[in-house]
C-alpha positions in Angstrom: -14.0 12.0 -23.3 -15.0 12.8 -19.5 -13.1 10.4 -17.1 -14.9 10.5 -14.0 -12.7 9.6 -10.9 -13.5 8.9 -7.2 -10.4 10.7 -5.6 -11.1 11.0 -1.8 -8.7 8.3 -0.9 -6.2 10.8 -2.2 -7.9 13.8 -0.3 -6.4 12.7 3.5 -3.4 14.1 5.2 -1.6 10.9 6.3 -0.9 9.4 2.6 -0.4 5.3 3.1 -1.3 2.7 0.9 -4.2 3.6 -1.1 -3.9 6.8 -0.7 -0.8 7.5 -2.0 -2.2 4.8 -5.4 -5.0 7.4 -5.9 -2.8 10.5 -5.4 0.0 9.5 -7.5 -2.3 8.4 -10.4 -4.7 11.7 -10.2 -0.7 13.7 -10.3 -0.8 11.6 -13.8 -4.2 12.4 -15.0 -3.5 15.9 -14.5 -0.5 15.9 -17.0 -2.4 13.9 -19.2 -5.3 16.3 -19.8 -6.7 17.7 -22.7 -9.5 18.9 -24.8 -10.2 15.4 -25.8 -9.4 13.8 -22.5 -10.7 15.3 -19.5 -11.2 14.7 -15.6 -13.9 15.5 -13.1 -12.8 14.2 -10.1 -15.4 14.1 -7.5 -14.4 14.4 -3.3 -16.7 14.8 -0.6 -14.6 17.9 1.1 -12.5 21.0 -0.6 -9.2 19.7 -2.5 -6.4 19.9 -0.2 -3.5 22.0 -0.6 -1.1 18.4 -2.2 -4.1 17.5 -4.7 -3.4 18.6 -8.5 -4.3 22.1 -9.3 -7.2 22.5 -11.8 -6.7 23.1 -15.2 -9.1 23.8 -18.1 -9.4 19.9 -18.2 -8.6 18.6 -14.8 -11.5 20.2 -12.4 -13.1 19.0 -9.0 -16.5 18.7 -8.1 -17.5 18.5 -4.3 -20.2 16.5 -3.5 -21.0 17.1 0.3 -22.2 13.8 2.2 -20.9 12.2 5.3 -22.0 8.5 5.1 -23.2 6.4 2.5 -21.4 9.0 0.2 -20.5 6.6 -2.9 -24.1 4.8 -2.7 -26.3 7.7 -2.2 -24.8 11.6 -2.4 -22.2 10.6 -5.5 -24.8 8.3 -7.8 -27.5 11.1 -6.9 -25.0 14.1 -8.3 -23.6 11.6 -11.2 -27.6 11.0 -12.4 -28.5 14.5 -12.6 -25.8 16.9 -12.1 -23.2 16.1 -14.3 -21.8 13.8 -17.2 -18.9 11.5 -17.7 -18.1 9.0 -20.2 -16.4 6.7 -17.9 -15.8 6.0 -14.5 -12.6 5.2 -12.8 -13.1 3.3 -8.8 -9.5 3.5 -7.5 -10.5 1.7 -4.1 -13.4 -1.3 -4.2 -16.1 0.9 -4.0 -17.7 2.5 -6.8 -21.2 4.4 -7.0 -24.7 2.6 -7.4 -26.8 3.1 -10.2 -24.0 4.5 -12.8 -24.5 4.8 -15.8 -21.2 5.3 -17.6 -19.1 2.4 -17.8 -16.9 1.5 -14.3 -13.0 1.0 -14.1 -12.2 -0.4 -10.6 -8.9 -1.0 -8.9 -8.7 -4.2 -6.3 -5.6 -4.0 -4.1 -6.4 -6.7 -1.6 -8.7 -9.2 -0.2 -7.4 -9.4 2.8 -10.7 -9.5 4.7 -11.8 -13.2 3.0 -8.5 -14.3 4.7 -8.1 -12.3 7.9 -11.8 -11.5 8.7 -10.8 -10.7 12.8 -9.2 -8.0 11.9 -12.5 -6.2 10.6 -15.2 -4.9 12.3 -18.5 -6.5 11.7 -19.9 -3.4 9.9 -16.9 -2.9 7.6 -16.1 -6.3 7.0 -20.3 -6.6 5.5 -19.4 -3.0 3.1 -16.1 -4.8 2.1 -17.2 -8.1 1.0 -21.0 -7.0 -0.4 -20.1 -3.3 -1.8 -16.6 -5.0 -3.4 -19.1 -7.2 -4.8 -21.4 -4.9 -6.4 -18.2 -3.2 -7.6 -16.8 -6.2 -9.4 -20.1 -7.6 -10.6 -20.7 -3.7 -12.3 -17.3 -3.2 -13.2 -16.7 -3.2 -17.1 -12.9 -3.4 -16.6 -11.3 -4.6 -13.6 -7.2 -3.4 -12.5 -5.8 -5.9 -10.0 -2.3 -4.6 -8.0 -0.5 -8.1 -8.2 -1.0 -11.7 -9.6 -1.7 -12.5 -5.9 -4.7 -10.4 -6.0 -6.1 -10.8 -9.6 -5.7 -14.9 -8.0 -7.9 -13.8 -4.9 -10.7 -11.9 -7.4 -10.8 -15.3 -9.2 -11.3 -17.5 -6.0 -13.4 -15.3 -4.2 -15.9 -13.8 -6.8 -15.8 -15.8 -9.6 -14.4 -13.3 -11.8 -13.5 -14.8 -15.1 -9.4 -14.2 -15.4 -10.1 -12.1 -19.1 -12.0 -9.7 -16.9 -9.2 -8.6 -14.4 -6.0 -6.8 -15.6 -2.5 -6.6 -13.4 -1.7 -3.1 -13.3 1.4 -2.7 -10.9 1.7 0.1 -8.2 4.5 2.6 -9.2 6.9 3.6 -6.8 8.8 6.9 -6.0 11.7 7.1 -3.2 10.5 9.4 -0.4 12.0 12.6 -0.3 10.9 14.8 2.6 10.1 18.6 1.7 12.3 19.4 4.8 16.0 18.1 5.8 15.3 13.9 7.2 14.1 13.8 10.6 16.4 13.0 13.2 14.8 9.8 14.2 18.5 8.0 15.2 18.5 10.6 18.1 14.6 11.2 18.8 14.5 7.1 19.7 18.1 6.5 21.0 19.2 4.5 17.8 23.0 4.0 16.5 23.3 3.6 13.0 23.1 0.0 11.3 22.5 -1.2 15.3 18.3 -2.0 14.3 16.0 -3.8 12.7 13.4 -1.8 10.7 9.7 -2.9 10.7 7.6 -0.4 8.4 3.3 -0.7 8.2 0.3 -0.9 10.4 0.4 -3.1 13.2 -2.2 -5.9 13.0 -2.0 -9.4 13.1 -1.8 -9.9 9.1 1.6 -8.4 9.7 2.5 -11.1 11.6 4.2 -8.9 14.2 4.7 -11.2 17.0 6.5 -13.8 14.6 9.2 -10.7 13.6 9.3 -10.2 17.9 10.2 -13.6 18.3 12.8 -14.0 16.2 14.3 -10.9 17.3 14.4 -11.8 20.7 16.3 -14.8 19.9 19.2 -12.9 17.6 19.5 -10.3 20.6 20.8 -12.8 23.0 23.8 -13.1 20.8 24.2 -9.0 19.9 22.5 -7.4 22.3 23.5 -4.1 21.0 20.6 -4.5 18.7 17.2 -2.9 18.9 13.8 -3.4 16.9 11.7 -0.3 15.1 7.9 -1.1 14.4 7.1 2.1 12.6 3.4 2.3 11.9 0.1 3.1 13.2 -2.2 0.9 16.0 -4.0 -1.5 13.8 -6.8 -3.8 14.9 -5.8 -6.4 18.2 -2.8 -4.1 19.0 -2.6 -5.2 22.4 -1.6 -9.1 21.4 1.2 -7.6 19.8 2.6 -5.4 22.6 1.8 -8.5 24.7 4.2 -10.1 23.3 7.1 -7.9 23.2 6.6 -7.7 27.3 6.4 -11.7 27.3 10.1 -11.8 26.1 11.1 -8.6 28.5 11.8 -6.3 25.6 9.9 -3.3 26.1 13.1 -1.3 26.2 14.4 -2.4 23.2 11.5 -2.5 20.8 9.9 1.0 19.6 6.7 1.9 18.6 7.1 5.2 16.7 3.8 5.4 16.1 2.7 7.2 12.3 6.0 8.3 10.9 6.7 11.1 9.1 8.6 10.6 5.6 11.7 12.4 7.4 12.0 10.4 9.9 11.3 7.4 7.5 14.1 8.2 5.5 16.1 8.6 8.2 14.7 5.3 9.9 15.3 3.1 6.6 18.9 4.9 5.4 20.3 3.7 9.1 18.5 0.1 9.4 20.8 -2.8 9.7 18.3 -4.5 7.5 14.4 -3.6 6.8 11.9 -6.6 7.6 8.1 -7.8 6.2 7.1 -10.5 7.9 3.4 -10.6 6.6 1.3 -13.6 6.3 -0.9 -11.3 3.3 -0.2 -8.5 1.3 -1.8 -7.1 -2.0 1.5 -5.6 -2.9 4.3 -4.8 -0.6 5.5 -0.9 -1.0 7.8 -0.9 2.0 9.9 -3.4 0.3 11.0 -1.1 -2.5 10.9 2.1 0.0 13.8 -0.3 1.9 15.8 -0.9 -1.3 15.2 2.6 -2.4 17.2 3.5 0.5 19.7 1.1 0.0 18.8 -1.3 2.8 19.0 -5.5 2.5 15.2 -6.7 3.0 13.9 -9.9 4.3 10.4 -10.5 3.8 8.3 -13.6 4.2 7.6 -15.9 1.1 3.7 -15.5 1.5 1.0 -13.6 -1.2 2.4 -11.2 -3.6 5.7 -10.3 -2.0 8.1 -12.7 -4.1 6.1 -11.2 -6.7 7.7 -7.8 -6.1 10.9 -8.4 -4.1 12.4 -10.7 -6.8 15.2 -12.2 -6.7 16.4 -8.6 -4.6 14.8 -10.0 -0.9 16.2 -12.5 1.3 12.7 -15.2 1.9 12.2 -16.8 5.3 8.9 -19.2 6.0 6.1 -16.5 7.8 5.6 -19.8 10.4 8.8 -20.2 11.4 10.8 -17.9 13.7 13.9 -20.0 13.8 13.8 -19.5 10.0 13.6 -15.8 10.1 16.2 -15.5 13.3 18.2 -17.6 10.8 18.1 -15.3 8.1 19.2 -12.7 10.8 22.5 -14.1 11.4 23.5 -14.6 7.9 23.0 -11.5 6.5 24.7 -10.4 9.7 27.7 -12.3 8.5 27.4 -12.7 4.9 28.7 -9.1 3.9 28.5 -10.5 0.4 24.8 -11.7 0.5 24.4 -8.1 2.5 26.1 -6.3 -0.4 24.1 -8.0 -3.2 21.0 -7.6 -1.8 21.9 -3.9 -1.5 22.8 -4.1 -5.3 20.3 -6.0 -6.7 17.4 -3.7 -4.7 18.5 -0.8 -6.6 17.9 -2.7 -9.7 14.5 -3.7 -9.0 13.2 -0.5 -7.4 13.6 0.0 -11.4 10.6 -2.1 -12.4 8.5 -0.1 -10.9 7.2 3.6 -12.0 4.1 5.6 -11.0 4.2 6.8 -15.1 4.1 3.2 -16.3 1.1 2.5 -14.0 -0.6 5.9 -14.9 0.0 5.4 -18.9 -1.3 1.4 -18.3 -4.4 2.6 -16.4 -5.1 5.4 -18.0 -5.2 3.3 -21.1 -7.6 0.8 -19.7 -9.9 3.6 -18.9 -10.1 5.6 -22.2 -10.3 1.8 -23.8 -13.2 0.9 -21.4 -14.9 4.5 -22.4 -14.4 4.0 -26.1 -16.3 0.8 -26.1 -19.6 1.0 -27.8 
């Protein structure tokens, strides 16, 4: 059997989100291959130096094409350049016109809830190309029960058709000795509270700012680290950091390298996701990986994957989340347990179980007649 698998998502230098999904899974397929299973995976650009070496069963193709790459250059090349038995979509979008049967991977639909925070061209690719993908898609993977819920409501999908396949998860650990990001951004060790992700309003930044400002009044030793890139409507956010005067003690790192992430979650009093929608919620075992308490919002999939190991707060409510602030502040208990029970769950979750679950899918899917 030939797997076909789209792996540019993989191909980028600033792994998040996706990206590290399609990487971690191709790192699986390459173990995996043999005679009688083998992968083409197809990228639009020369494997970079962190993509899985070839082997006599794991190879690359490089299709060249700037735009319109999986609906024109990739179907043309698939039709009459090459063969697979079955192909694997690990990000919405798969090829038009294939032949072989399709395996596609849904992470989120956040742009059905949160539309604003698209542009008008991507948010048309997103809902009508994830539509062709679904509609063509033999087997479909969903990250979370949240979003094999959202492929229901949104697209009809009948619930046999979708299968949960859980991200894996693997602790950071930075080729190079951690960052000094304490000293880079003035911080004192367990003296912060640790944002991690892209800021845009899904995030539900300015909620997280609020609250924060509130608990500094009492502890103003205190400072706040969003750690992420510039997402779409930036400017509300920072907006309101300088309605409540705290542009001195809330910083923007900007992308983060995973040294000074390490660094960033080993020293955080506590690690916070505030987020009104998530597909599945990664930083929340990176925190626990690192032995930090979490408090995320009770919203989507992130109960889902936090367990009983995260402290909830309503994502409407500041004075729930400033709450939550002051008693893990003085519950060293609760702060302990939390602690405890994160390294437990960070358990749950491993990059082989979702590579041998999907993997399975796909060489089912092929095998069909």
């Amino acid at each position: 059997m030939i797997i076909g698998v789209d792996g540019n998502e993989a191909n980028v230098e600033k792994q998040v989100g996706v990206s590290v999904y399609t990487l971690e899974l191709l790192h699986y397929f390459a173990k995996k291959a043999t005679k009688d299973t083998q992968f083409n995976v197809f990228l639009r650009e020369s494997p970079k130096d962190f993509m899985p070496k070839e082997t006599a069963y794991f190879s690359y193709s490089v299709v060249p094409g700037k735009i319109l790459w999986s609906q024109i250059f990739l179907p043309v090349h698939l039709t009459f350049k090459t063969h697979v038995d079955v192909f694997f979509a690990p990000a919405h979008y798969a090829p038009r016109f294939l032949r072989a049967p399709l395996v596609l991977t849904i992470h989120d639909l956040s742009f059905f809830t949160f539309p604003n925070e698209f542009l008008k061209k991507d948010l048309f690719k997103l809902k009508n190309w994830t539509k062709y993908s679904l509609e063509h898609a033999a087997s479909i993977i969903a990250v979370s029960k949240t979003t094999k819920k959202d492929i229901m409501k949104w697209y009809g999908i009948d619930e046999d058709h979708v299968t949960v396949v859980y991200n894996g998860f693997r602790k950071r650990i930075s080729k190079k000795d951690a960052d000094n990001a304490l000293q880079q951004y003035g911080l004192s060790k367990k003296k912060y509270i640790l944002y991690v992700g892209t800021l845009q309003p899904r995030k539900n930044i300015p909620t997280l700012i609020r609250a924060f400002a509130e608990f500094k009044k009492h502890h103003q030793e205190y400072k706040l680290v969003l750690a992420g890139k510039k997402g779409w409507l930036f400017d509300s956010i920072f907006e309101v950091a300088q309605s409540h005067n705290l542009e001195q003690d809330i910083i923007f790192t900007g992308y983060a390298s995973d040294g000074a992430l390490i660094d960033l979650y080993t020293n955080a009093f506590c690690f916070v996701l505030p987020s009104l929608y998530e597909g599945f919620g990664i930083p929340i075992l990176e925190a626990m990986s690192h032995k930090t308490p979490v408090i995320s919002s009770h919203s989507s999939s992130l109960p889902e994957i936090g367990g009983d190991a995260c402290l909830y707060f309503d994502p409407n409510s500041v004075e729930d989340l400033h709450e939550k602030f002051e008693l893990l502040l003085n519950d060293h208990d609760m702060y302990n347990t939390l602690v405890q029970s994160g390294s437990q769950r960070i358990k749950e979750f491993s990059w082989d179980t979702c590579g041998e679950q999907t993997l399975e899918l796909i060489k089912q899917t092929g095998s069909r007649p």
